[in-house]
C-alpha positions in Angstrom: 107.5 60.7 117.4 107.9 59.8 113.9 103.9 61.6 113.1 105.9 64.4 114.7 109.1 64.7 112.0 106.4 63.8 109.7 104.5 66.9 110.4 107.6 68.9 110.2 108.8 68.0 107.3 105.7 68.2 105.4 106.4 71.9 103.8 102.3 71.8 103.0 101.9 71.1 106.9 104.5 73.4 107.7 102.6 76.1 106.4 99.6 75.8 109.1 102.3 76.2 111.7 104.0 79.6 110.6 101.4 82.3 111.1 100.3 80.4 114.7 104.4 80.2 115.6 105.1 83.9 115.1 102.1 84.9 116.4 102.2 83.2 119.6 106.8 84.2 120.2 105.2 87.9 119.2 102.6 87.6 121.4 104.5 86.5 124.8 107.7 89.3 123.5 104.9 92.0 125.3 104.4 95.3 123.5 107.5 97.3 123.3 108.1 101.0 124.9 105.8 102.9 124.2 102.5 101.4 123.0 99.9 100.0 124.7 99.3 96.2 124.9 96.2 96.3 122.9 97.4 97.9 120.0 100.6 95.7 120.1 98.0 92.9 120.5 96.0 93.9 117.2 99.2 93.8 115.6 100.2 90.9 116.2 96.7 89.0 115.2 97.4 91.3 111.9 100.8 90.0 111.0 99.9 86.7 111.7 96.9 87.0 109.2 99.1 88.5 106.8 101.5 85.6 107.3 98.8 82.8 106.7 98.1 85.2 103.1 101.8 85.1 102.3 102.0 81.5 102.4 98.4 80.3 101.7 98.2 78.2 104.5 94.7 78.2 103.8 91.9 80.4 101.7 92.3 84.2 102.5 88.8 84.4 103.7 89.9 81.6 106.6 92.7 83.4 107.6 90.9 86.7 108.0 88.1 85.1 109.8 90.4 83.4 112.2 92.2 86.7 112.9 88.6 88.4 113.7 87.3 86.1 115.8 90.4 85.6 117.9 90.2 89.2 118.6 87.0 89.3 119.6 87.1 86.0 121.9 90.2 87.6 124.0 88.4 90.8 123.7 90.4 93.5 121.6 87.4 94.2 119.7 83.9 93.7 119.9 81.6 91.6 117.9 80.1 94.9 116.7 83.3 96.7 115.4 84.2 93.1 114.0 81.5 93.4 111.3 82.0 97.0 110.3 84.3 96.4 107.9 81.6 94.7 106.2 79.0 97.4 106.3 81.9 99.9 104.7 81.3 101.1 101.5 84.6 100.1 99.9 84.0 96.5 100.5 80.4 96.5 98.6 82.0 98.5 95.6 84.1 96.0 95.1 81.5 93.2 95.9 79.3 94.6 93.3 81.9 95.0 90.6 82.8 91.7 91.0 79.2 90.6 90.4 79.3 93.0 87.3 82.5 91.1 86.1 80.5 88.0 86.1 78.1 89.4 83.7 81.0 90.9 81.2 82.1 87.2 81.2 79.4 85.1 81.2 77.4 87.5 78.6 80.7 87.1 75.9 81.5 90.5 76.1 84.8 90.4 77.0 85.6 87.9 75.0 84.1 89.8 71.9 86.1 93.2 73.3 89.6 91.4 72.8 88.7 90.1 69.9 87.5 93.4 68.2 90.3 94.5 69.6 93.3 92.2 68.2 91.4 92.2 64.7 91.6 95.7 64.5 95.3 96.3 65.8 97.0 93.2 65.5 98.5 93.2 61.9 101.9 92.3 63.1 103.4 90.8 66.6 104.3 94.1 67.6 100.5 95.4 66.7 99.3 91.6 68.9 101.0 93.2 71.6 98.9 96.9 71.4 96.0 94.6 71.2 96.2 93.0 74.6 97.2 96.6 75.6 94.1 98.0 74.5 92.0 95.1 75.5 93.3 95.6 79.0 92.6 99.1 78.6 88.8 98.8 78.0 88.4 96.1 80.5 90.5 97.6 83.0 88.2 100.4 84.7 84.8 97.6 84.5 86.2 93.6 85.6 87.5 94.6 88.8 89.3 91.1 89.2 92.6 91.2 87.2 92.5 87.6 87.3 89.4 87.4 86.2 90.2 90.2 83.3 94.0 88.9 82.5 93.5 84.8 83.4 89.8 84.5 82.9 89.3 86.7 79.8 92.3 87.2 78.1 95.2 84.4 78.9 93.3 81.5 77.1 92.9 83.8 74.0 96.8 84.4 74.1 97.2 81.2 74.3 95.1 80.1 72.0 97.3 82.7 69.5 100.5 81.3 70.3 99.6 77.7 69.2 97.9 78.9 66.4 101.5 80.8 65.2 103.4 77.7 66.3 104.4 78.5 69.2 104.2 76.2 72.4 105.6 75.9 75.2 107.5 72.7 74.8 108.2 73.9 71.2 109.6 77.3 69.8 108.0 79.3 72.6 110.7 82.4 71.8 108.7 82.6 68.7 106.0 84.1 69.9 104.3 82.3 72.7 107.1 84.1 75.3 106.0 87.5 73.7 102.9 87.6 74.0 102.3 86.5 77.5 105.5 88.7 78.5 103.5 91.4 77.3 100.0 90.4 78.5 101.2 89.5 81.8 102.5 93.6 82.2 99.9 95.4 80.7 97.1 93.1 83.1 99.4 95.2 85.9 99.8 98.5 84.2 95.5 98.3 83.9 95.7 97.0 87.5 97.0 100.6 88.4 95.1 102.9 86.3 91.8 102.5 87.5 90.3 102.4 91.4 88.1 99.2 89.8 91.1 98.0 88.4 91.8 95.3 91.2 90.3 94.0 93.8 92.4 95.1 96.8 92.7 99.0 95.1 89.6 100.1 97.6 92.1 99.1 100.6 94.1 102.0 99.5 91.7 104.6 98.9 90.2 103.6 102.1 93.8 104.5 104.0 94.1 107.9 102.4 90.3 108.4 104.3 91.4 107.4 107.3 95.1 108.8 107.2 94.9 112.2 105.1 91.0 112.5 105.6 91.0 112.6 101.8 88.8 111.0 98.8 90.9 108.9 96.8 87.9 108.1 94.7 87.6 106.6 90.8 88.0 110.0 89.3 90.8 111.2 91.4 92.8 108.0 91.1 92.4 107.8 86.9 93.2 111.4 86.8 96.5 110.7 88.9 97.0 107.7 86.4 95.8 108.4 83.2 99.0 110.2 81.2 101.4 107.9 83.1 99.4 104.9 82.5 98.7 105.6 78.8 102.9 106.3 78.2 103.2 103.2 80.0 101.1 101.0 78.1 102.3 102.7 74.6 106.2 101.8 75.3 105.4 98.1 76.5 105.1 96.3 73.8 108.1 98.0 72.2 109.9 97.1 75.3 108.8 93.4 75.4 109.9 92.9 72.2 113.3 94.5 72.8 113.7 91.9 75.6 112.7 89.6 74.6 112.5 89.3 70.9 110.1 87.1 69.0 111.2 85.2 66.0 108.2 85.1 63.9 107.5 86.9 60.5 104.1 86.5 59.5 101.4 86.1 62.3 98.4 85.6 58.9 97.7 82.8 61.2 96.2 84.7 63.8 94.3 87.2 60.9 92.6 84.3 60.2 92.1 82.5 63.2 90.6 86.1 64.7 88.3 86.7 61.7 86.3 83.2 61.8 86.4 83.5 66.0 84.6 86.9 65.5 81.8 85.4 62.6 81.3 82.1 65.0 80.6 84.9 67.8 77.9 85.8 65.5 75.8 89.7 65.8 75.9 91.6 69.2 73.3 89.9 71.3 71.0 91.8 73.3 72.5 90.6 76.7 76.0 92.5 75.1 74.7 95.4 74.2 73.1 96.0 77.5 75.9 95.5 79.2 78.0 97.8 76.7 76.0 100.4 77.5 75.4 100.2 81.3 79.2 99.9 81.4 79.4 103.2 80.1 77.1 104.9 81.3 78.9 104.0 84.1 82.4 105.1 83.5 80.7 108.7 82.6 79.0 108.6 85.8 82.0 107.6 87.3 83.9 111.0 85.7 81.1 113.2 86.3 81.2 113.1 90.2 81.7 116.9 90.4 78.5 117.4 88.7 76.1 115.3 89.9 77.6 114.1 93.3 77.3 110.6 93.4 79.9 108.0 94.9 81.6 105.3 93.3 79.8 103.2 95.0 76.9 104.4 94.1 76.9 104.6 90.9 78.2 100.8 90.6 75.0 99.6 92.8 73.1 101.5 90.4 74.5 99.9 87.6 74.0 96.2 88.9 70.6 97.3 89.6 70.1 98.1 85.7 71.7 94.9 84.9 69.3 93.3 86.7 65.9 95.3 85.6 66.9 94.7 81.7 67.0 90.8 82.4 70.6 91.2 81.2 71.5 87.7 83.7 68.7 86.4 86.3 69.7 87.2 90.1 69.8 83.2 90.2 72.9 83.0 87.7 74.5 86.2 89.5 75.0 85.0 93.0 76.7 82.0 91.6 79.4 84.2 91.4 81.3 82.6 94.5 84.5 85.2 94.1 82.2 88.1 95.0 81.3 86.9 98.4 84.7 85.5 99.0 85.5 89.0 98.6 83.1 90.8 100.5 84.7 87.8 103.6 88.0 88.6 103.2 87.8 92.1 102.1 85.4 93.4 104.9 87.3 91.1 107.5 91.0 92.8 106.3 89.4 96.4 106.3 88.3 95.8 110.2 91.4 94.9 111.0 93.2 97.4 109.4 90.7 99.9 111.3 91.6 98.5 114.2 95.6 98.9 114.2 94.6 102.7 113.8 91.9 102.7 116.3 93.7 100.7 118.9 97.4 103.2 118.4 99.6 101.1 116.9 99.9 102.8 113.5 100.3 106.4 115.1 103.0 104.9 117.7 104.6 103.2 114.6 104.5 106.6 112.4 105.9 108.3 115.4 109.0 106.2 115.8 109.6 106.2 112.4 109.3 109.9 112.2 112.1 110.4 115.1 114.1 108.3 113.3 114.1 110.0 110.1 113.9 113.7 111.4 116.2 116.2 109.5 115.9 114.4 105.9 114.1 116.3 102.9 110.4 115.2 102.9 111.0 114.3 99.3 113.7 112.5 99.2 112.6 110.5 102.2 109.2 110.0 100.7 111.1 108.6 97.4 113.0 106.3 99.3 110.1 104.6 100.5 108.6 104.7 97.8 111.0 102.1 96.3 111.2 100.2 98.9 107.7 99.8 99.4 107.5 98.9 95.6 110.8 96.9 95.7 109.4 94.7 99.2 106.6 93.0 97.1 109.6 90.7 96.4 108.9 89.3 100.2 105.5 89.4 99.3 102.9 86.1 97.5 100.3 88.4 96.9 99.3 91.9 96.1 96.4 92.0 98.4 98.7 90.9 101.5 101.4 93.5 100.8 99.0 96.5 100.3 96.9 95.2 103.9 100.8 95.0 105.3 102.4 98.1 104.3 100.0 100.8 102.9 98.6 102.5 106.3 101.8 102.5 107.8 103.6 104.2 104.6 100.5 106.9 104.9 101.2 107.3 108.7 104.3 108.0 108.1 104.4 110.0 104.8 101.6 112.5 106.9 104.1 114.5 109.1 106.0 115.5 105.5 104.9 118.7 103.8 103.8 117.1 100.9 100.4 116.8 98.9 98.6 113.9 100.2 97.1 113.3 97.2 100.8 112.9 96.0 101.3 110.5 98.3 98.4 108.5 97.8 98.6 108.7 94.5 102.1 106.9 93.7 101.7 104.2 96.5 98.3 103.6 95.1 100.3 103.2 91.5 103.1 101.0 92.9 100.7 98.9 94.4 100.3 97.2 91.3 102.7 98.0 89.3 105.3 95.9 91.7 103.4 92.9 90.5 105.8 92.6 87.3 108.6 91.8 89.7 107.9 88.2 90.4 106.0 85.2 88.9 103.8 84.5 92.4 103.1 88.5 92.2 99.1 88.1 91.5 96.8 85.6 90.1 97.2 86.7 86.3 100.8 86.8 86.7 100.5 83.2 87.4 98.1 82.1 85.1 100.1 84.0 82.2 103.6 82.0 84.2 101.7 78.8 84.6 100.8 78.9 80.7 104.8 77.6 80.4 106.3 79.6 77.8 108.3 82.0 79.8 111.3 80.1 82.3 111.6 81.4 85.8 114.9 83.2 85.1 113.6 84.9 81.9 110.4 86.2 84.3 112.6 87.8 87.0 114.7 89.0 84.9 112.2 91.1 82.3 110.3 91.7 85.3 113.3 93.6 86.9 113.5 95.4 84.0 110.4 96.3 83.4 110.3 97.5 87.0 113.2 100.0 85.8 110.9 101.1 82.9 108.0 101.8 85.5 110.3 103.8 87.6 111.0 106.3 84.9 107.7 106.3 83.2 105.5 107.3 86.2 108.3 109.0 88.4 108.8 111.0 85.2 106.0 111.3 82.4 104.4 111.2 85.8 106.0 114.0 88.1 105.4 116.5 85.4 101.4 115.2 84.6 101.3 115.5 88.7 102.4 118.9 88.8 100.3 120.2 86.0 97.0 119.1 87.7 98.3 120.7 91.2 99.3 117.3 92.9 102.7 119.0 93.8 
């Protein structure tokens, strides 16, 4: 008895049992009017998989496994359709920019970008601030990971800054520790949203606008969407940051210093760098040249790894060390089947359709607004990006394709709220808590600025955006 109340008291136990509890009371409820058993079925192994993300009862590829063989053992899908997700060329763009990632990290290019980039702009706090803006910039579109680009790359240098202006977190972190990560914490999201390659779970919603809106939400088309809005957005932040939350220092010479001695120990561009500089962009003009030459995203990014490889930039041996690439292509592949499957099996066409009757008689617009928001303001429920985009996105699209509006609208601001919600909370997204976790910034302060700068989103890409949107004929 007592192993029992043990058990249930243990919150870390506690999370094991959630996802299987509210699977298993959803799964004896039956399907409701309507909809057939196996698409209510799907559903219900969905939700619980989104459940075990939201509470990490264990690692994401786990969960996602669990969900896809379940539904295969009692026979929803087969064993075929069960591995397709994994043959989908979404999950291996992201796979391969991953592995890409690795080699902007492990070759000290990313490290030497930020650098570069806070020598050259960061003459005051303010101009620190544009520096992680910038550095984000560049790094955004080519480390697909923002925790890998914002906790791997660029929270230990802001770190690193902060102590070196005398700011910790135990001691004076208003003067310029909170700053910094304030600001480094919102332009890793900002990045996050500007680019298809930006994060990891990005491809999940170009991959709905396919299968909703038979439409190709691809690199170009999403950084065309994102590009005015995203620039504005980045240019006010630091501004922003520093109206709310004010840093007390006056000289950051420090930091001139600290940057100029960190660059000279870095030493001349090695070869491995400039290799990698240059595949990089010959892949970002491939990448904006689709129209031309007709080549995918994907495409191009598997030709790009392959031209890593060739040069001897990094041995195949040190690449597939690179164990957050194939945890991706697990839970990635396995989320995308799944999310195929709700579609395939009815559920998300029964769920658009009783959301339509529901709402019939309201201006497509407005009623496309209002979800909007909500969908951006839900990530409050939410412990991860990934698991809220997996949750929502489809049925959003399903619903949002009986209005009379541009789908590429559509897509285009959900795909942009997707990340951008991330500043709401200090859980949001692994940089987001890496940046948190760093300890200069209390829980109160996060929510707070983070509401705020939610505000400052709304206006910035609802507006700078709405008009950048109409000019290049998404509405």
């Amino acid at each position: 008895m007592g192993g029992w109340v043990d058990l249930i008291m243990d919150n870390k136990n506690l999370k094991y049992i959630y996802p299987i509890i509210v699977g298993m009371v959803l799964w004896l409820a039956g399907p409701p009017s309507g909809l057939e058993e196996n698409g209510y079925q799907i559903f219900v192994v969905f939700i619980s998989v989104i459940i075990s993300l939201i509470v990490r009862a264990v690692p994401m590829a786990i969960s996602v496994l669990t969900g896809l063989s379940f539904s295969v053992m009692v026979g929803l899908i087969s064993l075929k359709d069960a591995l397709k997700g994994y043959s989908d060329s979404v999950t291996w763009l992201v796979v391969i920019a991953f592995l890409i990632a690795g080699v902007v990290i492990d070759t000290g290019l990313g490290r030497r970008i930020s650098l570069l980039c806070i020598h050259a702009l960061g003459r005051s706090i303010t101009g620190l601030g544009y520096a992680l803006c910038s550095a984000e910039l560049i790094l955004g579109p080519l480390v697909p990971s923002n925790t890998a680009r914002g906790g791997g790359i660029l929270a230990p240098i802001v770190d690193s800054m902060s102590r070196t202006l005398g700011s910790t977190p135990t001691q004076s972190s208003e003067k310029a520790g909170q700053y910094l990560h304030l600001v480094g914490a919102h332009a890793n999201l900002i990045t996050a949203a500007m680019f298809l390659t930006g994060m990891a779970a990005n491809p999940l919603v170009s991959k709905a606008a396919l299968d909703v809106f038979q439409i190709e939400f691809d690199w170009l088309n999403w950084a065309l969407g994102s590009i005015v809005p995203g620039l504005a957005g980045l240019a006010g932040l630091p501004v922003l940051i520093r109206y709310l939350s004010p840093p007390t220092i006056k000289s950051i010479q420090p930091i001139r210093d600290k940057i100029k001695n960190d660059i000279k120990a870095l030493g001349p561009w090695t070869r491995s760098e400039t290799f990698t500089a240059s595949t990089l962009g010959i892949m970002l003009f491939l990448w904006s040249t689709k129209p031309i030459h007709g080549w995918g995203t994907t495409t191009v990014a598997l030709l790009g790894l392959i031209t890593i490889l060739l040069l001897n930039t990094i041995s195949w041996d040190q690449m597939v060390k690179n164990h957050k690439a194939w945890d991706t292509l697990i839970w990635l592949g396995g989320l995308l089947t799944l999310a195929t499957s709700l579609k395939d099996l009815g559920f998300i066409s029964w769920f658009a359709e009783s959301i339509q009757q529901i709402l019939t008689g309201i201006s497509p617009g407005f009623l496309f607004l209002s979800l909007a928001i909500i969908y951006f303001y839900s990530m409050y429920f939410f412990s991860m990006l990934t698991a809220h985009i997996a949750a929502l996105v489809g049925a959003i699209f399903m619903v949002a394709s009986g209005m009379d509006l541009n789908p590429f609208l559509i897509v285009g601001i959900i795909a942009y709220f997707s990340n951008l919600c991330g500043c709401l909370t200090n859980y949001s997204t692994g940089p987001v808590i890496i940046y948190y976790g760093n300890g200069y910034v209390q829980p109160m302060t996060w929510f707070k600025v983070g509401f705020l700068v939610s505000i400052y989103h709304m206006v910035v890409w609802l507006g700078v955006g709405s008009i950048w949107w109409k000019i290049i004929g998404w509405w």
